[in-house]
N, C-alpha and C positions, 0 to 999 in steps of 0.2 A: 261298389257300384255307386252307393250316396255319395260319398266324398269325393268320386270322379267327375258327378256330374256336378255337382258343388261350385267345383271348381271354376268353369268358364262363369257362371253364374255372377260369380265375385267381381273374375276383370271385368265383365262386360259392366257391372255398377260403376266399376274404380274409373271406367275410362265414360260415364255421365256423370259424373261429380268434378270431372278435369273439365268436362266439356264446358257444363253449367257456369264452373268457377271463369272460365275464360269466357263465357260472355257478356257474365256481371262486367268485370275487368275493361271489355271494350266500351262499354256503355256509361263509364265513367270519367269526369273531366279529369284531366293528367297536365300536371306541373312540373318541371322541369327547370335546371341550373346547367350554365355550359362545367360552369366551376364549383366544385361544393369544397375547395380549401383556397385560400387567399390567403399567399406567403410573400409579406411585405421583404421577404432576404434578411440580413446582416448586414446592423447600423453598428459604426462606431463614431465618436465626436469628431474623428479628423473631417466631415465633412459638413460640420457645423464652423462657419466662419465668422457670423452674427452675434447680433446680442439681443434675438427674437428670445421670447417667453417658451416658445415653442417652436416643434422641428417639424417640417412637413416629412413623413415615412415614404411618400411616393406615391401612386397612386395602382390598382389592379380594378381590370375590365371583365364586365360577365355577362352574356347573353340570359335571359329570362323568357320562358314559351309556355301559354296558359290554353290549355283546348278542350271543348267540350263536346260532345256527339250534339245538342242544340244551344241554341243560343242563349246565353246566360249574361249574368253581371259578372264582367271581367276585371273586378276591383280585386286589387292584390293587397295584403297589406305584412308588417314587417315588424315579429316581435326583438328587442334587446333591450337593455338598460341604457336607457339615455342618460346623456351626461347635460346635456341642455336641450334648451327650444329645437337647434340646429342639429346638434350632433347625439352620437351613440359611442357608451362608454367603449375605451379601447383597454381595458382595466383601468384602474383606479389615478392614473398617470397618464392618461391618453384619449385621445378621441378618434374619429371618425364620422364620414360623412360620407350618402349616398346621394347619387345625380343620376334621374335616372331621362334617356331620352330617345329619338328613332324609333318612338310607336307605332306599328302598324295591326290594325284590327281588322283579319279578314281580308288581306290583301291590301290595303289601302293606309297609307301614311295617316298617323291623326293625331289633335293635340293630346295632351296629357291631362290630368286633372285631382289635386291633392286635395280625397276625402277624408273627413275627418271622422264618417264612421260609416258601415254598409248602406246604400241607398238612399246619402246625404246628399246636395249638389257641392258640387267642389268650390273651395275657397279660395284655389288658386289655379291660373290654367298655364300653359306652354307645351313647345314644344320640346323645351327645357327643364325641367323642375327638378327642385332640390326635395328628397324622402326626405318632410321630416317626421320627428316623432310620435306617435300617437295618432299616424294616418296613415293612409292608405293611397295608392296609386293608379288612376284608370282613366281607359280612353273618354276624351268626352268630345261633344260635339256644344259648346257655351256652355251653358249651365246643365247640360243635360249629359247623365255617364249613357255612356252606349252599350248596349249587348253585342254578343256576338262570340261568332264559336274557337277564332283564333287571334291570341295576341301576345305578340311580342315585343319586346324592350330591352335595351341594354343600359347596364348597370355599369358605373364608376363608383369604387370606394376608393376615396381619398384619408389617407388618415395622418395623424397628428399625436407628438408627444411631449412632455414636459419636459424642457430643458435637464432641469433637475432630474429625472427620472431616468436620462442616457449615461448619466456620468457614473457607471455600472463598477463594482469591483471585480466582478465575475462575468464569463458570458450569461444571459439572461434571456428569456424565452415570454412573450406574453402569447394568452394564446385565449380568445373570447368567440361564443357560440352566437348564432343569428340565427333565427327562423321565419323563412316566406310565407305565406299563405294565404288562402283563397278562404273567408268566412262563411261562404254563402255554399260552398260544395266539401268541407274540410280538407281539402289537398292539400300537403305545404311540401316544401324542401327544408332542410337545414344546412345552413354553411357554418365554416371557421374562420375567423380572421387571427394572422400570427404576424408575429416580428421577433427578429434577436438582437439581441443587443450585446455588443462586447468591449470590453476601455481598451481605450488607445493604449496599444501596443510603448512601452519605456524600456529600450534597453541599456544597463547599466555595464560599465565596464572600469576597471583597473589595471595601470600600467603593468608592465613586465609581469602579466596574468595575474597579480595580486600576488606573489612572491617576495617576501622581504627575508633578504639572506644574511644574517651573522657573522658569516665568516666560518673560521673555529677559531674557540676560545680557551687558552689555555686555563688552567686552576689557582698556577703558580701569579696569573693577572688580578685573580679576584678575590675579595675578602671573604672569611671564612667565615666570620662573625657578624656582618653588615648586610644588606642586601647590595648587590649589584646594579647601577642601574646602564644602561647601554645608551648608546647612543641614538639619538635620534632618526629614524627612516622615514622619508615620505614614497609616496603613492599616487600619480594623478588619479584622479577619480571623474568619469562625467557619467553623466545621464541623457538622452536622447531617445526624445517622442514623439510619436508619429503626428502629434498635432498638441497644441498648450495643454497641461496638465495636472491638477493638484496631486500631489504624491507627498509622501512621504520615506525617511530613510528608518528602517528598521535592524539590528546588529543584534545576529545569533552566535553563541559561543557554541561553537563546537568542540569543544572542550571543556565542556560545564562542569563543576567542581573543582576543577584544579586548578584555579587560581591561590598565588597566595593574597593573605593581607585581608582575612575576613570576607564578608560579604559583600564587599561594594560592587553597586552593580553595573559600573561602567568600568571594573577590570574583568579579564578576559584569560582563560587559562593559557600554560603553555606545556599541558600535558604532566605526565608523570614518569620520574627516572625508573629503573630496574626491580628499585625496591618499595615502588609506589611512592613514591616522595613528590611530593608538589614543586617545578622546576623553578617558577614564578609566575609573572601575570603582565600584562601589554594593556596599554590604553590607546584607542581611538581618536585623536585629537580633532576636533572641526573645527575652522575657524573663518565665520563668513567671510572677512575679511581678504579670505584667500580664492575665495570663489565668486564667480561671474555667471550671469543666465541671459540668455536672449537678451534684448536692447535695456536691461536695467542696470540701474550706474552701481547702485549699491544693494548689498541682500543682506538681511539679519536673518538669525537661528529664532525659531521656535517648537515648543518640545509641545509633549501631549503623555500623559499616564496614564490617561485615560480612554485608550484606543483611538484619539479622534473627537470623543465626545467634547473637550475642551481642552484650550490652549492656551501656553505659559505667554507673558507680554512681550513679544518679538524684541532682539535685542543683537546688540554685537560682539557680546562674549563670545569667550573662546572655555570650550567644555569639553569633556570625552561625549562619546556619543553612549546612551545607557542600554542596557538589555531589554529595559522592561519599559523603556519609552519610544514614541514615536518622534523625528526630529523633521521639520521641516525647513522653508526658505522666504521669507515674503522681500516685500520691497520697503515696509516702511518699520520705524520703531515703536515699540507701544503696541503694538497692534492685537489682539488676543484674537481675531477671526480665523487664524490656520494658516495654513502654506496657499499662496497663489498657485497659477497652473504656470506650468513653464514646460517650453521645446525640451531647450538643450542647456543645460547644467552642467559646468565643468571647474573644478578647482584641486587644492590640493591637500592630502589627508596624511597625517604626521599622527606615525606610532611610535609608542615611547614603551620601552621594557623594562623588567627588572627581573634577576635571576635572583634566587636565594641564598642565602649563606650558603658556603659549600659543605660547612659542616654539619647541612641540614640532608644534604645530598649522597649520594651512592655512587663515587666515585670511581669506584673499581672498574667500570666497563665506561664509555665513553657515553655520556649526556647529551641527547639529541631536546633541541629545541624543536618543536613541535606543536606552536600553537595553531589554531583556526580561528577563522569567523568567515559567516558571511551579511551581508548587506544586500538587505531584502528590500523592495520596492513596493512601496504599499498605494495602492490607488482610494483615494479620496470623493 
């Protein structure tokens, strides 16, 4: 019987502490964002054609609604890390800037007025105005901020990035937080501002699919005791990018260790026969000479061991290309700054072989040449 009657006893509380809670709730000024994310898309350089310092990301719009059951100071204001007077960091590489304008307070069209702290007179008016940092935004009527229980504003963030900072080797994501708010009632909203960023697209290609065929080669042809060296094959080779680009050419053996002739690292295995025998090794030959890029007359080679970090003095030798270096293309000699950016790359690549003595070899069953590589594209 106690616990039966107990029972209503409890909802009927549950459902006056519902009630309670929802009338605080109406009796409280409420702020509001049309948009609480702001995704500037997928940037790549093909749509930078300048030689600005910086990239405009585009711009994204968002209504803003501040209401209170009476009439209050409808000064908004807008925490982030500013990057200057003007703007707010877009990470460490970027900016942003808010304009905000089309106030109306309580039905009625009004200026704007950028305060610079709660229940200050504004230092700037329009119907126009640029947020800056370290203030705050509200209807005013001159010098004087007006009360009132509803106001609305629409927001423009325009944002901006360092040149430098697009020219990405990977897709890349920034992604920085914002918070609105109201000092004078603690309301706010929070928003996200985002971009991605991805490098111009290079794609490389080689003639006849990069296949260089031998033939067959008899045993009774080759020296037993000497190395073999074969004949010369070339390869056209080009590169083509979606808009100028610094890169570089990178060469992985896919056949690592079986080279013969030591460790040099611009020879390249060609596999091994039946009874594990190293068959020989191929060199990469580049030679600017041989290659042409977009409207440049002439391109010299320049290398890098150090992933990029520095580079050898551009020159017009003719080299293999190494494993454990990066090779680019500039347009002048002497030059130690790196490969310039280029479209479209096209020239021709000459490999050179060598088989080993045969008396190093496992002749009994027939000796397939089978070297690899490939040539990797490395964005700068």
């Amino acid at each position: 019987m106690d616990i039966i009657s107990a029972l209503p006893r409890l909802a009927v509380t549950l459902m006056l502490v519902i009630f309670t809670s929802n009338a605080v709730a109406e009796d409280e000024c409420q702020l509001n964002i049309s948009e609480a994310l702001l995704d500037f898309g997928l940037m790549s350089r093909i749509a930078q054609r300048d030689s600005a310092s910086e990239r405009p990301l585009g711009e994204r719009r968002m209504s803003l609604n501040f209401s209170c059951p009476q009439p209050a100071d409808m000064s908004l204001f807008y925490r982030a890390l500013a990057a200057n007077a003007q703007r707010l960091q877009f990470t460490e590489h970027g900016s942003y800037a808010i304009q905000a304008s089309d106030a109306v307070l309580d039905g009625n069209a009004v200026e704007l007025g950028l305060v610079p702290a709660l229940g200050q007179p504004p230092v700037a008016r329009g119907t126009l105005l640029n947020w800056r940092t370290n203030h705050g935004i509200a209807p005013v009527k001159g010098d004087t901020v007006l009360s009132g229980q509803h106001f609305s504003v629409q927001l423009t963030f325009s944002a901006f990035a360092d040149i430098a900072a697009t020219r990405v080797k990977d897709t890349t994501t920034w992604e920085v937080p914002g918070t609105i708010y109201s000092r004078q009632s603690g309301r706010y909203r929070e928003l996200t501002l985002r971009a991605h960023f991805a490098p111009a697209a290079c794609m490389p290609q080689l003639s006849n699919g990069g296949l260089v065929d031998y033939g067959t080669l008899l045993a009774k042809d080759l020296s037993s005791t000497n190395e073999n060296p074969l004949p010369t094959r070339t390869l056209q080779f080009s590169v083509s990018c979606d808009a100028p680009t610094p890169f570089a050419l990178l060469m992985h053996d896919n056949r690592f260790g079986t080279a013969t002739g030591g460790t040099d690292e611009t020879a390249y295995g060609l596999d091994l026969d039946n009874s594990r025998n190293k068959i020989g090794r191929y060199y990469l030959n580049i030679d600017p000479a041989d290659f042409t890029a977009d409207a440049y007359g002439t391109l010299y080679r320049t290398d890098s061991t150090s992933s990029g970090q520095a580079w050898s003095s551009s020159s017009a030798r003719q080299i293999p290309i190494a494993a454990n270096s990066l090779m680019g293309f500039t347009n002048s000699a002497g030059n130690t700054l790196g490969p310039i950016a280029l479209q479209n790359l096209a020239g021709t690549v000459r490999i050179k072989a060598y088989l080993a003595p045969t008396q190093s070899l496992d002749l009994r069953t027939v000796v397939r040449i089978n070297g690899s590589g490939t040539l990797e594209i490395i964005y700068l």
